[in-house]
C-alpha positions in Angstrom: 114.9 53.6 31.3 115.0 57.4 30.8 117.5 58.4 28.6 119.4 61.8 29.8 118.5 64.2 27.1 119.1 67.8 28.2 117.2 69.4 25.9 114.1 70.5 27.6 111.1 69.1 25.5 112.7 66.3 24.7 113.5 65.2 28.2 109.3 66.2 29.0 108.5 64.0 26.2 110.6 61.0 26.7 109.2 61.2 30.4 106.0 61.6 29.5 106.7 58.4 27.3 107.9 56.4 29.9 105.5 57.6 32.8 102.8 56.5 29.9 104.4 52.9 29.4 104.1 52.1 33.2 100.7 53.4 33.2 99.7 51.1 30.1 101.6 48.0 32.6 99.5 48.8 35.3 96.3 49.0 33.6 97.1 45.6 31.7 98.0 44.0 35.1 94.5 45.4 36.3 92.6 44.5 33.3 94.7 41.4 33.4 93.0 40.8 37.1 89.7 42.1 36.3 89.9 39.5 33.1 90.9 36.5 36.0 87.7 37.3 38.3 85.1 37.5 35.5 86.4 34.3 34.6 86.0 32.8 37.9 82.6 34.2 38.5 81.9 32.8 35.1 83.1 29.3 35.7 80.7 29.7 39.2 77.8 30.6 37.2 78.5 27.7 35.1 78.8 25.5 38.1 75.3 26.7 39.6 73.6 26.5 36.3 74.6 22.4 35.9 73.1 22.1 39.5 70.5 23.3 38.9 69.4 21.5 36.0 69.8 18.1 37.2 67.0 17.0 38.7 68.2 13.9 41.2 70.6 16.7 42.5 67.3 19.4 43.3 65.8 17.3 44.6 68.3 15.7 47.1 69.0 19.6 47.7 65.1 19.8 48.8 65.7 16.6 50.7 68.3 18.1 52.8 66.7 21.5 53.2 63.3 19.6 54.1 65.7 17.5 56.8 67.0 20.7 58.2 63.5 22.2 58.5 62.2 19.1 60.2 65.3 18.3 62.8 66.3 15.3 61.0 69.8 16.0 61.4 72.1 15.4 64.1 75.1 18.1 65.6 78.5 16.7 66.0 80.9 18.7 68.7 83.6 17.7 66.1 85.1 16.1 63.5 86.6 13.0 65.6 82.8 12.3 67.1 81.5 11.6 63.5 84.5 9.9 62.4 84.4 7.5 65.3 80.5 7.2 65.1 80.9 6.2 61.2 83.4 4.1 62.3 86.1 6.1 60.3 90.0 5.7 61.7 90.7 9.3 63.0 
């Protein structure tokens, strides 16, 4: 809260203050953010680094890729199709 102050200077001063207090607040809410995304980008890279270093997980990742490549998959309209043809209750 600004205090009322008449002297001149003062008042400049304690405004400055305070204009430099919310400015501090938004830069900690931004760095706050930034911090939150590095974090979740780092928690992906983690994610993709245990992927790819196991091996039965590669390679059914090839497997699949190699099935895609070939046609050996089949296209379902929707989800109720494949549920029915898995034999899934809807």
């Amino acid at each position: 809260m600004v205090s009322n102050i008449e002297i001149g200077s003062i008042k400049i001063r304690v405004l400055s203050i305070y204009v430099r207090s919310i400015r501090r607040g938004l830069m900690a809410s931004r760095l706050e953010e930034r911090f939150q995304k590095l974090e979740k980008r780092i928690e992906d890279l983690e994610e993709t680094v245990e992927i790819l270093g196991d091996p039965e997980t590669m390679r059914d990742i090839r497997e699949a890729l190699d099935d895609i490549k070939t046609g050996r998959v089949k296209v379902y309209e929707d989800i109720h199709t494949y549920k029915a043809e898995l034999g899934s209750p809807s």
